[in-house]
N, C-alpha and C positions, 0 to 999 in steps of 0.2 A: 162607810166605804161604798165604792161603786162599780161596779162590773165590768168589765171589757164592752158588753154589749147595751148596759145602758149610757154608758158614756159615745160610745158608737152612734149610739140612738139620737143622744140631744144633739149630737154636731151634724146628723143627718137632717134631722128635724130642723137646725138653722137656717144651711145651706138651702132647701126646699121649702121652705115655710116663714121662715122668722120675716119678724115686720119690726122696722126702726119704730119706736115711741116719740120721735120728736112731733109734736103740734108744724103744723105748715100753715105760717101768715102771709096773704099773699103782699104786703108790703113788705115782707122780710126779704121778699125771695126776685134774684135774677136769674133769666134762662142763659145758657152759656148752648152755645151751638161751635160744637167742635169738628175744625176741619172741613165739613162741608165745601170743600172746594175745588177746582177744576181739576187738581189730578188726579183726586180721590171719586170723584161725582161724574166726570165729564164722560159717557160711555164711549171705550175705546184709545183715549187720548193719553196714557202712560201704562204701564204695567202695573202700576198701582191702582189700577182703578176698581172699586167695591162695587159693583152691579145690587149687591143688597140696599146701596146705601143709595143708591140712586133710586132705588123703589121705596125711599123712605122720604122721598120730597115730599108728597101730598102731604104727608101727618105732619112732617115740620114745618111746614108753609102754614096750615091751620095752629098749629102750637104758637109759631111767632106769632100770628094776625090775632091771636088769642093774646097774648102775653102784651100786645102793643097797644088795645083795647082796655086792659087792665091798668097796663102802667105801670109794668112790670118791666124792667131793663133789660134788652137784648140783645147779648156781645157772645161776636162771632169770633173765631181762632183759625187761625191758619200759620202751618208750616209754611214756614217762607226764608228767605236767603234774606239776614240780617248781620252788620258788623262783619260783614266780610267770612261770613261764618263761621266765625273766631269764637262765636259763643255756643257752638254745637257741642254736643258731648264729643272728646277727641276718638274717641272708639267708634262712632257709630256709623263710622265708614266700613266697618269692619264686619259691621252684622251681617248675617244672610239676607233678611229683610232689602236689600239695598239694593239686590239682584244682580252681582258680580258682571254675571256675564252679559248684561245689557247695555250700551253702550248708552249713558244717559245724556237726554237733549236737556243743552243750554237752561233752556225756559221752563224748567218741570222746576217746580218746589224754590221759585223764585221771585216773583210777584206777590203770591199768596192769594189771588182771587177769588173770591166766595162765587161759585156757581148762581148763574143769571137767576134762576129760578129764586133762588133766595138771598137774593139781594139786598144786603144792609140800607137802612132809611141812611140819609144826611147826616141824624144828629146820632146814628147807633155807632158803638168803638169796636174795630176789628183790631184786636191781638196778634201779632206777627210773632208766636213762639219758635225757639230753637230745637228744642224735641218734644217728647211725646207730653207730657204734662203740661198745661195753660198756665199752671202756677209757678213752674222752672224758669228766671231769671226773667222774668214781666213783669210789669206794675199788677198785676191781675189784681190779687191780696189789695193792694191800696186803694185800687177803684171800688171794690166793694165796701170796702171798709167808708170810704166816704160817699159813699151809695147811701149807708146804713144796712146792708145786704148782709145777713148772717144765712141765709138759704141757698144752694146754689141748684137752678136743675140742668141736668143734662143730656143735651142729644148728640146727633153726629155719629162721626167714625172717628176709629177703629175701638170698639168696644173696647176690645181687650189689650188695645194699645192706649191710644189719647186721651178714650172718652174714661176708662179704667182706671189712668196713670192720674190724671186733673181728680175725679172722684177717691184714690189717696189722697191726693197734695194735700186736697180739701180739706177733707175728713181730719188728715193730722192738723191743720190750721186751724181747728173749732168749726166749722161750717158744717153748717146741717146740708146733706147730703140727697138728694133724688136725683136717681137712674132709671133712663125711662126703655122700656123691655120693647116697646116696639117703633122706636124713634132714632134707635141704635142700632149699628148695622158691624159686622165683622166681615174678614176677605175668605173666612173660612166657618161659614153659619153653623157647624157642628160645634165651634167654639163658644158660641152667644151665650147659649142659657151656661157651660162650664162660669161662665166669665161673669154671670150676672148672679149664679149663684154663690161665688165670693163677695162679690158687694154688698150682697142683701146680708149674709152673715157676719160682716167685718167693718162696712163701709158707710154702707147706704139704703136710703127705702126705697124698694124699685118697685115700681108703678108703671101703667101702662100711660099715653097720654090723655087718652078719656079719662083716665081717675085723679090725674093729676089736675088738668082745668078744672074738675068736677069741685077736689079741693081746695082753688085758686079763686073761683067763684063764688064758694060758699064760704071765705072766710075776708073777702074783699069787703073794708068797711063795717064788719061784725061789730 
């Protein structure tokens, strides 16, 4: 039998501490960079814009340049106006998120384009998803799969939205899981570590991006 308070204990202990077991190959593994793009990134240019996540170019500009050195695949997502956006969830007009009272311009969340700074090469694949998940109604699952990709890592915005939602999708689809804690950005930072601390207990191994190349490196061609 077990007590209120040490069962209290081990799920505090996860939350805070626990670390995924799975081994990290770096040929297993694609970076997925989520969202990074002009309405989320551009300072100033929508109501959505993440000022966190715009201070998180430097470390993902190093993470891709790292990952593209490796040869390790590096596919971008962006919310974008696809199918006439018949393929949105039919509710999501309805969320608060959406900002009712703002009258939204044309060109917000319609193009989809990744912020100049980190700008996809020629032969990298941008994802035009319909909501917050990468995995939701895209080929995503089938490009990995014919990757050979069983690793997925992840950066970007909204932690606790796209980068959160894509890190389930995953996780229920078999895919070994990293969530990286300073690469990922929220529109409200007192939510970051709440949000990183469910992934690490349920989802995923979050790592910083130093400890992630460090293991991407060290297992390159072992």
């Amino acid at each position: 039998m077990y007590s209120e308070n040490e069962v209290l204990e081990l799920a505090k202990r996860a939350y805070k501490e626990g670390e995924a077991t799975f081994e990290i190959v770096a040929e297993n593994c694609a970076l997925l960079v989520i969202d990074m793009q002009d309405e989320f990134v551009k300072p100033g240019w929508t109501p959505y814009w993440v000022p966190d996540a715009t201070r998180r170019i430097p470390t993902i500009q190093h993470l891709i340049k790292a990952c593209r050195a490796l040869k390790i695949p590096v596919i971008f997502t962006a919310f974008a106006g696809s199918h006439r956006n018949f393929d949105r969830p039919s509710t999501g007009a309805q969320m608060p998120n959406r900002f009712p009272d703002i009258a939204p311009d044309p060109a917000w969340f319609r193009d989809g384009s990744i912020y100049a700074e980190l700008a996809p090469a020629d032969d990298e694949i941008v994802i035009h998803k319909p909501s917050y998940g990468a995995f939701y109604d895209t080929p995503l699952q089938t490009i990995l799969k014919n990757m050979n990709r069983d690793t997925v890592i992840i950066c970007g915005t909204l932690t606790n939205f796209c980068c959160g939602t894509t890190a389930r999708q995953a996780y229920e689809r078999g895919f070994k899981v990293v969530v990286l804690s300073d690469a990922t950005a929220a529109d409200d930072m007192d939510l970051q570590e709440p949000e990183l601390m469910v992934l690490r207990k349920g989802f995923a191994l979050v790592l910083t991006a130093d400890e992630i190349e460090s293991h991407l490196r060290g297992t390159r061609n072992k």
